[in-house]
TORKOL-4160 file (C-alpha; in steps of 0.2 Angstrom, whole numbers, padded with zeros to 4 digits, m for minus):
423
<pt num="1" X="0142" Y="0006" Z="m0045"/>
<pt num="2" X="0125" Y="0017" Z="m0044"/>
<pt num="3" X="0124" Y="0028" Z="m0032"/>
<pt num="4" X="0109" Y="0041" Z="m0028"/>
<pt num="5" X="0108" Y="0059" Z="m0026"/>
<pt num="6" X="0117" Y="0061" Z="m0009"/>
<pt num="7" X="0133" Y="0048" Z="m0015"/>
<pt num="8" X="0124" Y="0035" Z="m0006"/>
<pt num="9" X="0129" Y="0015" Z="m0013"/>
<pt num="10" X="0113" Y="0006" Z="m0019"/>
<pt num="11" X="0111" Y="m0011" Z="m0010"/>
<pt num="12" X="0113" Y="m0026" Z="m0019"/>
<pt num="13" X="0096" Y="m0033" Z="m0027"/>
<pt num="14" X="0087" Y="m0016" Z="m0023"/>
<pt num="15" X="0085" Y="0001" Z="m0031"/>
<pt num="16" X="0090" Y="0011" Z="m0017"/>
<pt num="17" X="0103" Y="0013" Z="m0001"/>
<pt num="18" X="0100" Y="0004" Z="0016"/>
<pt num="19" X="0105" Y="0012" Z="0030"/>
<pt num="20" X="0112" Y="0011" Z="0049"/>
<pt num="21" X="0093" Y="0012" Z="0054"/>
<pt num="22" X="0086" Y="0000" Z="0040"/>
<pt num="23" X="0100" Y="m0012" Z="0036"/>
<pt num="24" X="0091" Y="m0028" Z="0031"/>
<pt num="25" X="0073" Y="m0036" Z="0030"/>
<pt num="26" X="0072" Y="m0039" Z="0047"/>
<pt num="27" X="0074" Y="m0023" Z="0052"/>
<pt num="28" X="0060" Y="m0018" Z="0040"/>
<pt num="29" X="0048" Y="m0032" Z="0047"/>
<pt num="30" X="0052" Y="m0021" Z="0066"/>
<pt num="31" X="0047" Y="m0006" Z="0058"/>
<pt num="32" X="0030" Y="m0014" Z="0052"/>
<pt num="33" X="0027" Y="m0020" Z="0070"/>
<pt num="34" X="0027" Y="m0001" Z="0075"/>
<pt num="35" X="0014" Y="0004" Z="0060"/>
<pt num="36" X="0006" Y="m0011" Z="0070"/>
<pt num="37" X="0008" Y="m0003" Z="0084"/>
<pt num="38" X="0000" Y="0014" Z="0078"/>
<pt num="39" X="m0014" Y="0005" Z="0070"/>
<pt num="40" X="m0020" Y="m0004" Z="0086"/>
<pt num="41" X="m0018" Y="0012" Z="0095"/>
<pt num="42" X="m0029" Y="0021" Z="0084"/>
<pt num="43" X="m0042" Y="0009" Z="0085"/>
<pt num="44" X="m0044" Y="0008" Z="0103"/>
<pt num="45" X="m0045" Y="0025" Z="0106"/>
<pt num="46" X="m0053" Y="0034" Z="0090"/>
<pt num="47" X="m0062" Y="0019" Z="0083"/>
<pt num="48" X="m0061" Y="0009" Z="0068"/>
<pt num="49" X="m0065" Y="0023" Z="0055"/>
<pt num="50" X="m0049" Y="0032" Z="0061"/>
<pt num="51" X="m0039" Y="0022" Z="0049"/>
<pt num="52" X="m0036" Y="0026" Z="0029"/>
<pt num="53" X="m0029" Y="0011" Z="0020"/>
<pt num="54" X="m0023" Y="0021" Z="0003"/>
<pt num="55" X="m0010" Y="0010" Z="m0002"/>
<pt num="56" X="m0018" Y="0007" Z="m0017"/>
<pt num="57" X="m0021" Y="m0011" Z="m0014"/>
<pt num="58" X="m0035" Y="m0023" Z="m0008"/>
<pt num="59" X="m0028" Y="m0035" Z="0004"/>
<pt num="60" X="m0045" Y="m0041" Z="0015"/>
<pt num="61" X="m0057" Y="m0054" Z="0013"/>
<pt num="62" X="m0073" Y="m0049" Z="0004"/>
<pt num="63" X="m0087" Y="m0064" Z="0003"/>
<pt num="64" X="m0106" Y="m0060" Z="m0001"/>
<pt num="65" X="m0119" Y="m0073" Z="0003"/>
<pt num="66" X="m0106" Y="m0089" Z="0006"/>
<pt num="67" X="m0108" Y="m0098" Z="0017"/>
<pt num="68" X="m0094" Y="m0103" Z="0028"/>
<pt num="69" X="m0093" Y="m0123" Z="0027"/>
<pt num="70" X="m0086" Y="m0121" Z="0008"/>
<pt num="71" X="m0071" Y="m0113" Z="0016"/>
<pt num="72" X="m0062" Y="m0128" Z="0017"/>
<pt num="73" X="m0049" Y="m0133" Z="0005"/>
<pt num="74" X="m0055" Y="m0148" Z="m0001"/>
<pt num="75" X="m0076" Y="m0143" Z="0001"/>
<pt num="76" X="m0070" Y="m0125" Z="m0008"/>
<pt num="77" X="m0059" Y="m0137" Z="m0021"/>
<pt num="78" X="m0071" Y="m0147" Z="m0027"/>
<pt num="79" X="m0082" Y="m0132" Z="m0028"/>
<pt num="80" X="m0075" Y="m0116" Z="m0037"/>
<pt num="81" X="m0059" Y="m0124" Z="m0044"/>
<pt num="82" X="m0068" Y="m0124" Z="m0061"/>
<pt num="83" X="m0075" Y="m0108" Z="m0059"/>
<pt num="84" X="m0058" Y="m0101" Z="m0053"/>
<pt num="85" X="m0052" Y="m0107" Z="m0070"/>
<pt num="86" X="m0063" Y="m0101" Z="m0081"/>
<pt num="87" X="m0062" Y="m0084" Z="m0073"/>
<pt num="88" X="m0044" Y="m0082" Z="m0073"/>
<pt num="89" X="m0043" Y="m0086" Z="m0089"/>
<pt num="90" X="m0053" Y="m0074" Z="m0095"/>
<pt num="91" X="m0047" Y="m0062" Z="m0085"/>
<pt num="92" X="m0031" Y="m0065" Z="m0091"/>
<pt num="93" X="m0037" Y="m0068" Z="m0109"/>
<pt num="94" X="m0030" Y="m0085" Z="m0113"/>
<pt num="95" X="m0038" Y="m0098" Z="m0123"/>
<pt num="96" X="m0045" Y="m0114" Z="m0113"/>
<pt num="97" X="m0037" Y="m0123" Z="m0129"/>
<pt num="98" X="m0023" Y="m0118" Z="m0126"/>
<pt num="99" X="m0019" Y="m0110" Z="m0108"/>
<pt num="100" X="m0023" Y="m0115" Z="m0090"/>
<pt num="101" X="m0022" Y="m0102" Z="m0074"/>
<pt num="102" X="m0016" Y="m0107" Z="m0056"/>
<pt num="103" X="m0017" Y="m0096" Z="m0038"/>
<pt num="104" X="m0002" Y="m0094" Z="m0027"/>
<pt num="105" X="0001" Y="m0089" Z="m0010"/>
<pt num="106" X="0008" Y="m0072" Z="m0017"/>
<pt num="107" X="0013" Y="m0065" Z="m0035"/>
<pt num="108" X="0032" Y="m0067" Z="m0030"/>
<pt num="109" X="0027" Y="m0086" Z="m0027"/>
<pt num="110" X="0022" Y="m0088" Z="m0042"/>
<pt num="111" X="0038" Y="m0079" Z="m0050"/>
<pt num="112" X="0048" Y="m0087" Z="m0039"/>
<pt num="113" X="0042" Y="m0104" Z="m0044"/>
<pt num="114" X="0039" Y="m0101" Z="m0062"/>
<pt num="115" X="0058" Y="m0095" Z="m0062"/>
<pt num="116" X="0063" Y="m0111" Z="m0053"/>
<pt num="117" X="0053" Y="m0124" Z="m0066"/>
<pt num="118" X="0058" Y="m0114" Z="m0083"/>
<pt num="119" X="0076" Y="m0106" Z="m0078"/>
<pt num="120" X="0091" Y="m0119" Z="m0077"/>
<pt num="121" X="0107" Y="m0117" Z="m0067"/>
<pt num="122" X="0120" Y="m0105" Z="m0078"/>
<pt num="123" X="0105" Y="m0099" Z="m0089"/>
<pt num="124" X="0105" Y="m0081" Z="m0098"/>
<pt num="125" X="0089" Y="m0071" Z="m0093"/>
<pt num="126" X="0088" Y="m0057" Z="m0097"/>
<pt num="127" X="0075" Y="m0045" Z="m0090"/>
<pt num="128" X="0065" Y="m0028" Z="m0099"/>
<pt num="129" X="0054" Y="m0015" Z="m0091"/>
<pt num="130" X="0053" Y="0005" Z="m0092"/>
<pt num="131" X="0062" Y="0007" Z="m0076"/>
<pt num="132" X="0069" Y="m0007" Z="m0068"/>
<pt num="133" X="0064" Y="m0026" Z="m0065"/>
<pt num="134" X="0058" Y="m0029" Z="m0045"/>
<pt num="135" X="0069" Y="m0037" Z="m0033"/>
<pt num="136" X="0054" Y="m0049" Z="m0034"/>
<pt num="137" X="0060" Y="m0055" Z="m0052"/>
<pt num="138" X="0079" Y="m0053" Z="m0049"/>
<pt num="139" X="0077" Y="m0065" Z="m0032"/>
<pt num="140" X="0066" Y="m0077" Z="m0041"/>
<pt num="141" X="0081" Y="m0078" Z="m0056"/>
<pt num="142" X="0094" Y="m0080" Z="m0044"/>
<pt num="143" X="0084" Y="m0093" Z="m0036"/>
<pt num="144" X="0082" Y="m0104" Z="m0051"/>
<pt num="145" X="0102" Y="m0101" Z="m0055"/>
<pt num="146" X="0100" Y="m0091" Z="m0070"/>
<pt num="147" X="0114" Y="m0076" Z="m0075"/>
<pt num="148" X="0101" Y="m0062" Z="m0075"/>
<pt num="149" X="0103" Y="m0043" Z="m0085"/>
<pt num="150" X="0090" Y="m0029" Z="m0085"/>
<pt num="151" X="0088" Y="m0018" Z="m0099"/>
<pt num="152" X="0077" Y="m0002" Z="m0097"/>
<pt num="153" X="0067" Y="m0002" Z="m0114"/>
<pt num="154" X="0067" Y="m0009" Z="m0130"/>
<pt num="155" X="0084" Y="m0002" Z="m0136"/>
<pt num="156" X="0094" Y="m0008" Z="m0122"/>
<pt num="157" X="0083" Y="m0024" Z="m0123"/>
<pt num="158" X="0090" Y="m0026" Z="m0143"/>
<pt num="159" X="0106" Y="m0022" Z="m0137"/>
<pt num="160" X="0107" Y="m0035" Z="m0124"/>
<pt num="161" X="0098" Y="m0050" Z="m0133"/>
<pt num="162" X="0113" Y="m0047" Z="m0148"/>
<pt num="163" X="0128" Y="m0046" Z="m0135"/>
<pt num="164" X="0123" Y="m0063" Z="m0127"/>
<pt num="165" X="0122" Y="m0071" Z="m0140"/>
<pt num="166" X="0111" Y="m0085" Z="m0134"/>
<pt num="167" X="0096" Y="m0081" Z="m0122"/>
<pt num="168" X="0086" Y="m0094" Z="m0115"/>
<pt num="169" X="0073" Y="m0082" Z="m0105"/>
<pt num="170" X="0067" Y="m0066" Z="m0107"/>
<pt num="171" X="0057" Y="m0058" Z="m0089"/>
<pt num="172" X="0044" Y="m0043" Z="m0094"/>
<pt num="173" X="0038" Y="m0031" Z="m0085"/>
<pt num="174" X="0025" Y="m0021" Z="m0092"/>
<pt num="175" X="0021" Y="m0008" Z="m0080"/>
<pt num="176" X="0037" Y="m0006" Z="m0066"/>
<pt num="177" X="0038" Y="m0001" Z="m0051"/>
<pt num="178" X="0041" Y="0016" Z="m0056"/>
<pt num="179" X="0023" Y="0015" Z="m0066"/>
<pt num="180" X="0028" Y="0020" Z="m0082"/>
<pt num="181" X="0024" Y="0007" Z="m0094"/>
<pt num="182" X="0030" Y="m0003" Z="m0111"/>
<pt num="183" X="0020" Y="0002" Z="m0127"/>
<pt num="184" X="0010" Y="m0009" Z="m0134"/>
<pt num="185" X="0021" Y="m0010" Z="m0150"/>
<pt num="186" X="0037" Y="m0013" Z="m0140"/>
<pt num="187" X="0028" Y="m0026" Z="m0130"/>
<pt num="188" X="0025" Y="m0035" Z="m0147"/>
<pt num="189" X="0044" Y="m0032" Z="m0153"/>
<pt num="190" X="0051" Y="m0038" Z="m0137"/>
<pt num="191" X="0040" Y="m0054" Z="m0136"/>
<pt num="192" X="0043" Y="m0058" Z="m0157"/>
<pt num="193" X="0063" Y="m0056" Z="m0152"/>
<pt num="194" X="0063" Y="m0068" Z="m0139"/>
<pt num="195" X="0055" Y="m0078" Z="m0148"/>
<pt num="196" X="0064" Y="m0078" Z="m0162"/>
<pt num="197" X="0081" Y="m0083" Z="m0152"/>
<pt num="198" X="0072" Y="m0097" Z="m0144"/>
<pt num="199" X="0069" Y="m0090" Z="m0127"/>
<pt num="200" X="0054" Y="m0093" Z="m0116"/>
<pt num="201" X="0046" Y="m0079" Z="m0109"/>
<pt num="202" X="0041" Y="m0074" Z="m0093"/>
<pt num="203" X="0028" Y="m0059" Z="m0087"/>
<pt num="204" X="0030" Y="m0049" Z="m0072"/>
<pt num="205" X="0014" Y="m0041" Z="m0074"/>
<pt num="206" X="0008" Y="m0038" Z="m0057"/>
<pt num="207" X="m0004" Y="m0020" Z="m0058"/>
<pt num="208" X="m0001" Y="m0019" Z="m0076"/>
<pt num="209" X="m0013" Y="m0037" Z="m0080"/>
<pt num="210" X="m0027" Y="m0021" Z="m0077"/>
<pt num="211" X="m0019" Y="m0007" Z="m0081"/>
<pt num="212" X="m0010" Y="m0011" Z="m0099"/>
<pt num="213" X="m0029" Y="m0016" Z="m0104"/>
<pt num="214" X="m0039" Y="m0003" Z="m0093"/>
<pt num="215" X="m0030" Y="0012" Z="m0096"/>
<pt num="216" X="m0018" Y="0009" Z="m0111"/>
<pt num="217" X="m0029" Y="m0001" Z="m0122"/>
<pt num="218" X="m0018" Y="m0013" Z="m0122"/>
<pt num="219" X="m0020" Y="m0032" Z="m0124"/>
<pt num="220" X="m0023" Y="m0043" Z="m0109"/>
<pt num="221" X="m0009" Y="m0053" Z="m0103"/>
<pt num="222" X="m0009" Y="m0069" Z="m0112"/>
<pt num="223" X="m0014" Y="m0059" Z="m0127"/>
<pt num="224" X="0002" Y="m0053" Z="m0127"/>
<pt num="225" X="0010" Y="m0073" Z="m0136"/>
<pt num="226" X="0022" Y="m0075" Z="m0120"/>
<pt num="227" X="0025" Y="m0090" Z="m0111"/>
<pt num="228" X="0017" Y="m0090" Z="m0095"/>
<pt num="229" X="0015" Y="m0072" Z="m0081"/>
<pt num="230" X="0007" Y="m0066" Z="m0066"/>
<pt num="231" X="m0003" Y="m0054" Z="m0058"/>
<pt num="232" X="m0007" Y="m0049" Z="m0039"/>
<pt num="233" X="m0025" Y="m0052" Z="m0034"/>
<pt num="234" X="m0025" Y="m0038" Z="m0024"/>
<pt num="235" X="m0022" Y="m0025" Z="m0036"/>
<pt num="236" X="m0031" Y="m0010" Z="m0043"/>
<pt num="237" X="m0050" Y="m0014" Z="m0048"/>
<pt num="238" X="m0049" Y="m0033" Z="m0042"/>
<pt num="239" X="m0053" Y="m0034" Z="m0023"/>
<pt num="240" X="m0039" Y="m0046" Z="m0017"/>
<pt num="241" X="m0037" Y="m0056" Z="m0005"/>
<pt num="242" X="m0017" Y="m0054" Z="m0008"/>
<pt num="243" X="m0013" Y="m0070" Z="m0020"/>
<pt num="244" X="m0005" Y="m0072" Z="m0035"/>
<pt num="245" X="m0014" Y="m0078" Z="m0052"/>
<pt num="246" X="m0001" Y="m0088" Z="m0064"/>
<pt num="247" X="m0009" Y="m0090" Z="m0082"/>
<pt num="248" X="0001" Y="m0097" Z="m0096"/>
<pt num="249" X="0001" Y="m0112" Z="m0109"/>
<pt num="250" X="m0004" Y="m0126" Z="m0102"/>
<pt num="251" X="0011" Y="m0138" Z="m0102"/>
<pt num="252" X="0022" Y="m0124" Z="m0095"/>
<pt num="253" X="0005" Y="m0122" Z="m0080"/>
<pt num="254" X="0003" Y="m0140" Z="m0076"/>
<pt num="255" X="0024" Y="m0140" Z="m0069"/>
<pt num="256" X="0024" Y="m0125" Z="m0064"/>
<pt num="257" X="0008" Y="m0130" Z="m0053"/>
<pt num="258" X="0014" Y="m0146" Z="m0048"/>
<pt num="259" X="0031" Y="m0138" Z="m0042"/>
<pt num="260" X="0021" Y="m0125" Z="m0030"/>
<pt num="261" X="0013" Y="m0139" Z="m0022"/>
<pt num="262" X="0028" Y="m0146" Z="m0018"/>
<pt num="263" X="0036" Y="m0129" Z="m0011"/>
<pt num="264" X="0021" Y="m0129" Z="m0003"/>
<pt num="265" X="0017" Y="m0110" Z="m0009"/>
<pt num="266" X="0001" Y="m0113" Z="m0018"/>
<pt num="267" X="m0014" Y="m0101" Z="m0011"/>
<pt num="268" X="m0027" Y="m0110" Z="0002"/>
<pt num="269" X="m0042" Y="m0119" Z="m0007"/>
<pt num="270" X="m0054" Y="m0111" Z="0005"/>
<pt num="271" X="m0050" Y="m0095" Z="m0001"/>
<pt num="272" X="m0055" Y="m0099" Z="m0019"/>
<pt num="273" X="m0073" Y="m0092" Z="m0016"/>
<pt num="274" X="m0067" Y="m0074" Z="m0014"/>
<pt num="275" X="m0055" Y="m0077" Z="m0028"/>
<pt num="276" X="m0071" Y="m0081" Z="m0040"/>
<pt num="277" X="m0080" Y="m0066" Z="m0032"/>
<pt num="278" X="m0066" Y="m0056" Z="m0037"/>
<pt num="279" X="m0064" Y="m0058" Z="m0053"/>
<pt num="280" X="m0083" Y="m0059" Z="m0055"/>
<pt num="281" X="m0082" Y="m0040" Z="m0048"/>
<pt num="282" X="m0066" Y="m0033" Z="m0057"/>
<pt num="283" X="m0071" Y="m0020" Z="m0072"/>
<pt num="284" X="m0062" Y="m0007" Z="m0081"/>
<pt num="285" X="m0069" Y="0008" Z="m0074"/>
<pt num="286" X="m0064" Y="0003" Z="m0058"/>
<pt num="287" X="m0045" Y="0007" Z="m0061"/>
<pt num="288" X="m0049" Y="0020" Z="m0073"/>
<pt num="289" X="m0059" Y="0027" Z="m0055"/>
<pt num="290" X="m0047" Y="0026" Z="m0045"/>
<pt num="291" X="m0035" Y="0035" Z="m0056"/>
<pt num="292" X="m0045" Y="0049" Z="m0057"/>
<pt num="293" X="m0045" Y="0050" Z="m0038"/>
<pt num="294" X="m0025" Y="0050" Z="m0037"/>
<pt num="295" X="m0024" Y="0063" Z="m0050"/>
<pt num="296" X="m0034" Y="0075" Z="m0038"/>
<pt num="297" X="m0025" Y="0071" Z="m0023"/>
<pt num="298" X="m0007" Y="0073" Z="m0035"/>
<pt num="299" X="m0015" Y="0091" Z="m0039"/>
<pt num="300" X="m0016" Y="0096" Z="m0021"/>
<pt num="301" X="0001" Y="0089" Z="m0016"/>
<pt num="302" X="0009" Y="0099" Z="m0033"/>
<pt num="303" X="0000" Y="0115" Z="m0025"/>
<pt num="304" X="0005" Y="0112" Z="m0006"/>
<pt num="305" X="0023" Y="0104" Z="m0010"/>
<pt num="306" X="0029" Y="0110" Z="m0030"/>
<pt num="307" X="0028" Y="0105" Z="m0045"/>
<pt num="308" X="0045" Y="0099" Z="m0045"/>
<pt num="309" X="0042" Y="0089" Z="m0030"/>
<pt num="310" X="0029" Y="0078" Z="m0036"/>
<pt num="311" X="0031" Y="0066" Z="m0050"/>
<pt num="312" X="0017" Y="0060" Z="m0059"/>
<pt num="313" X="0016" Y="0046" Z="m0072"/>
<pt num="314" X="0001" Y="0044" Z="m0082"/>
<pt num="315" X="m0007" Y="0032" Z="m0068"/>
<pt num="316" X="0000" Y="0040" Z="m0051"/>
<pt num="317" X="0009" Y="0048" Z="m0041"/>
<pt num="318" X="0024" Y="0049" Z="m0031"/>
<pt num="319" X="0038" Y="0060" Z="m0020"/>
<pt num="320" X="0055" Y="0052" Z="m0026"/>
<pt num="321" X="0065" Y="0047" Z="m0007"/>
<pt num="322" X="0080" Y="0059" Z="m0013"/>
<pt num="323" X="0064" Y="0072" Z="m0012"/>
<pt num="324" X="0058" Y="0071" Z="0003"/>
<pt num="325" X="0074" Y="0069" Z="0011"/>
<pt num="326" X="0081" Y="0084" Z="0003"/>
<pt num="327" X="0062" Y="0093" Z="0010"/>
<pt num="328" X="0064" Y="0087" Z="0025"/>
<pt num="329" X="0082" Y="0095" Z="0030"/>
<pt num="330" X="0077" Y="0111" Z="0019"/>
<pt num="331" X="0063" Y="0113" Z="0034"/>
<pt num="332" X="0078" Y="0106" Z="0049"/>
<pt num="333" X="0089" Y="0118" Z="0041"/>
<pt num="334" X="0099" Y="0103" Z="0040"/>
<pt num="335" X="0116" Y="0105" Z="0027"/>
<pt num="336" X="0121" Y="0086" Z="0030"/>
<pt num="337" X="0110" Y="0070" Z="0029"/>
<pt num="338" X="0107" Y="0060" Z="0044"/>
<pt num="339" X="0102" Y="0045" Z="0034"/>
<pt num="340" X="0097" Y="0038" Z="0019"/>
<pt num="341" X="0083" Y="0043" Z="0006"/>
<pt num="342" X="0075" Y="0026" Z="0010"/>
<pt num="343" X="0074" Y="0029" Z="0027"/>
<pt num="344" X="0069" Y="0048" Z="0026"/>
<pt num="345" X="0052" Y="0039" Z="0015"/>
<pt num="346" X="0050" Y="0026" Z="0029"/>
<pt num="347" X="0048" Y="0039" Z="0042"/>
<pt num="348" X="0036" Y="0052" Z="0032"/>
<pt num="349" X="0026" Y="0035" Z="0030"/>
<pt num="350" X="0028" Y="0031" Z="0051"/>
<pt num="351" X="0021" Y="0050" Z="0054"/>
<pt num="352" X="0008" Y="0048" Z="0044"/>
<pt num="353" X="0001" Y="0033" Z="0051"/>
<pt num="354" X="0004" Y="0038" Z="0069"/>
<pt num="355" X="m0004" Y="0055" Z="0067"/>
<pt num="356" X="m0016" Y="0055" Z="0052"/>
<pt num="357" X="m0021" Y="0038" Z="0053"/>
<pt num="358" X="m0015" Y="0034" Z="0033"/>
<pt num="359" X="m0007" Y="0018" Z="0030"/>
<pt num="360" X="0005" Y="0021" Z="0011"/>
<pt num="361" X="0010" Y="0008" Z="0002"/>
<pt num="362" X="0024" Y="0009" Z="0010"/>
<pt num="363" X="0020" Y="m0004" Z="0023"/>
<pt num="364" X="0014" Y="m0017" Z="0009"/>
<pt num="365" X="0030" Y="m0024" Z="0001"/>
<pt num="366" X="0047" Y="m0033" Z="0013"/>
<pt num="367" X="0058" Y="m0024" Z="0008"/>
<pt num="368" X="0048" Y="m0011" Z="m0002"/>
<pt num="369" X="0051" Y="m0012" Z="m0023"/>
<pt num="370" X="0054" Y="0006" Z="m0022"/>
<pt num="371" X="0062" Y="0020" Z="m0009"/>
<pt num="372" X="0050" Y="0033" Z="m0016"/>
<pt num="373" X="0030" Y="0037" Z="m0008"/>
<pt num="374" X="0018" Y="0031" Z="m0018"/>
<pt num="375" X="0002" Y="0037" Z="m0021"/>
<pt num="376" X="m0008" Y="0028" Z="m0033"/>
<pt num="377" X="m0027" Y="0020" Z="m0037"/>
<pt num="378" X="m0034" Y="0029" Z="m0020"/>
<pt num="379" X="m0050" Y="0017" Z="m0017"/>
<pt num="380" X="m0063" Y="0032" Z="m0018"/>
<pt num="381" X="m0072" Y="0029" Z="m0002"/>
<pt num="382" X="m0058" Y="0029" Z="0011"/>
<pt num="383" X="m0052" Y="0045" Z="0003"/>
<pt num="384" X="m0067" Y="0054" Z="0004"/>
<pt num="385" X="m0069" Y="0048" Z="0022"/>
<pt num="386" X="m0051" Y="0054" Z="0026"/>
<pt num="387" X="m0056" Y="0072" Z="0019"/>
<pt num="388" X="m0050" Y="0071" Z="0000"/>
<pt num="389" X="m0036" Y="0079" Z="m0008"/>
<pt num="390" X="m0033" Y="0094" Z="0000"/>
<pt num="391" X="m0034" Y="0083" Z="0018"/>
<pt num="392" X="m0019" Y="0070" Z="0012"/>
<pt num="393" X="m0008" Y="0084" Z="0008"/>
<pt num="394" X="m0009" Y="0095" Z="0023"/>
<pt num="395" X="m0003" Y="0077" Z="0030"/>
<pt num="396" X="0008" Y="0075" Z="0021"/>
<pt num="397" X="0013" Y="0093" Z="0024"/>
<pt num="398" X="0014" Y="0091" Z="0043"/>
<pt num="399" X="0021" Y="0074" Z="0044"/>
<pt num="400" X="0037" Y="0084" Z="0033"/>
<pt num="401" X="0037" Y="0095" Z="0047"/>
<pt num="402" X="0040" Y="0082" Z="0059"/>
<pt num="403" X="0051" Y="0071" Z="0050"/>
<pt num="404" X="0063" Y="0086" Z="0047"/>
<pt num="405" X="0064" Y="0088" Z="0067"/>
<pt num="406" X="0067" Y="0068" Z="0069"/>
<pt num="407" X="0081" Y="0069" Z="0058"/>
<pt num="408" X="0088" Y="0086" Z="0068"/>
<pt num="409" X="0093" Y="0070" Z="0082"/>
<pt num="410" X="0095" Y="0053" Z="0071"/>
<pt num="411" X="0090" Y="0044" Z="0088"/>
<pt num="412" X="0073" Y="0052" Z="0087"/>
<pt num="413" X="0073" Y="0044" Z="0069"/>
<pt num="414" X="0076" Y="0028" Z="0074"/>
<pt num="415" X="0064" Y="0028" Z="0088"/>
<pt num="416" X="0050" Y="0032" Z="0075"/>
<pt num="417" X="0057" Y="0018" Z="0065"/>
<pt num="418" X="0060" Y="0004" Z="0076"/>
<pt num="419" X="0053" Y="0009" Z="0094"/>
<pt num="420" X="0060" Y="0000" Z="0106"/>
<pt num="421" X="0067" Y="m0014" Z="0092"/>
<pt num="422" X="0057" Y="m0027" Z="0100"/>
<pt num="423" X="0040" Y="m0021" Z="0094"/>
């Protein structure tokens, strides 16, 4: 059983404790409503700029010079299907020999139906990453009936593969959720292993596609020798909309594709234009920007918060959820925690959307991957127009304030949270 700082049980499928306030999805989808809420509020009565999106991610619509009677999935298929291709796959860096690429409604619909073509009922997966595998790849194994395990880094990864004897997929992930990331040379040695016990291979590469190549100097994904992986279109240096981008040989692409159009979660046609602009767009430097930025604004939380209350990886940064909660009762003069970690994060996130007008990252995944507040590739322009560094964390600062006298009356908390439960 794992349990986190304050004895709390971790939920099945998830790497951190619900509580009475957040139980399930559902309750989570409530609590975006209410970011909604604050949103549309803002807007009305401070304007549009009042609102920072810095989660790190590019989820809008960005078209130069189309014109609009393309977007139509058959008009927009005929059209940049090609295109779509040819960038993907060089974006990917896969061989038009030998690989094909296709776009999903979302990366977890294309883990979710890779999982369902290539994993068969009873099959050992086993899963590798510097932290943890998302729920994303532990709900798409479950989906297509495998028996999953995660392993935390190459050792555990040996050990694994030689205790199951036969292995018949290996899932990667490259850069977790915690955004610490595989070398380079265990990525090689995991990928050889699995291939060596006859097991197809799987990548979970949904920020690391840029940031293994951007920042690490790593190999791109389909360099890498594995099977078939995906990435999130709308992450750090692409400029989204939110889809998913499956690349892999081309045998495994064309069932894999054929089995999205039957769940019916492949991405919309019409939007292939603004898949081709992205791709056209993406470069290095723009993650490699965008780190920069987060490293500043990680340096004005250490000197507002601690140094032992930020945690930095070589990419972002982050306050762990056991962290704020334990800052938050430190400044209630609390002795005993009203809720969990999760929900403590979840309402630092709500007060700093409702006063400062900064929507996290928090808000972007149902249910989140991580209980922890993120901070990572701030898009350089929002942040200067929210005030840069030194503005996020006096936010931050205040909204700690405020959560610790919401948690004083748990009610308060779950008014925050869920309004009135109908929002």
């Amino acid at each position: 059983m794992s349990i986190d700082r304050f004895g709390n049980e971790l939920a099945d499928g998830l790497p951190y404790a619900r509580g009475a306030i957040l139980p399930t999805t559902a309750d989570d989808i409530v609590k975006l409503k209410v970011a909604w809420s604050h949103i549309r509020r803002r807007r009305a009565e401070l304007g549009d700029g009042s609102v920072y999106l810095l989660g790190g991610l590019e989820r809008n619509l960005q078209l130069d010079d189309v014109d609009l009677s393309v977007m139509d999935d058959e008009i927009a298929s005929a059209l940049f299907t090609d295109e779509v291709t040819a960038l993907g796959l060089e974006h990917l860096g896969g061989d038009p020999d030998r690989h094909d690429v296709f776009v999903f409604n979302r990366l977890t619909a294309a883990l979710l139906t890779a999982a369902d073509v290539m994993i068969n009922e009873g099959d050992t997966v086993i899963g590798v990453s510097p932290r943890y595998s998302h729920p994303a790849v532990t709900r798409a194994v479950a989906h297509g009936g495998g028996r999953f395990t995660d392993t935390t880094g190459i050792g555990a990864f040996k050990d694994a593969m030689a205790a199951a004897g036969k292995v018949d997929v290996v899932f990667i992930t490259r850069l977790s959720v915690s955004y610490e990331i595989l070398a380079e040379s265990d990525l090689s040695e995991i990928v050889r292993i699995a291939r060596d016990a006859g097991a197809k291979t799987i990548v979970d590469d949904a920020g690391g596609a840029r940031v293994g190549p951007a920042c690490f100097d790593q190999p791109r994904m389909l360099e890498l020798g594995v099977d078939v992986g995906a990435t999130g279109m709308d992450k750090y240096g692409t400029t989204g909309p939110r889809l998913g981008l499956l690349g892999g040989s081309a045998d495994l692409v064309r069932k894999i594709r054929a089995r999205a159009y039957e769940m019916g979660v492949e991405a919309r046609q019409m939007l292939y234009p603004a898949v081709v602009q992205s791709l056209r767009d993406y470069s290095p430097e723009k993650v490699r920007e965008r780190v920069a930025v987060t490293k500043q604004a990680g340096a004005a939380l250490k000197k507002t918060l601690g140094d032992n209350r930020v945690l930095e990886t070589p990419v972002i940064v982050q306050l762990l959820a056991d962290d704020i909660l334990e800052m938050a009762m430190e400044r209630a003069g609390l002795d005993t925690a009203p809720c969990v970690p999760y929900e403590a994060t979840a309402g630092l996130a709500m007060l700093m959307l409702r006063d400062h007008g900064i929507v996290s990252v928090h808000f972007a995944g149902l249910p989140p991957g991580t209980a922890a507040l993120m901070i990572k590739f701030l898009p350089p322009d929002v942040f200067a127009r929210l005030g840069g560094p030194g503005r996020l964390a006096e936010a931050v600062d205040e909204s700690l304030d405020k959560l610790g006298e919401a948690l004083k009356d748990p009610s308060q908390l779950k008014t925050l949270l869920l309004g009135n439960g109908t929002a």
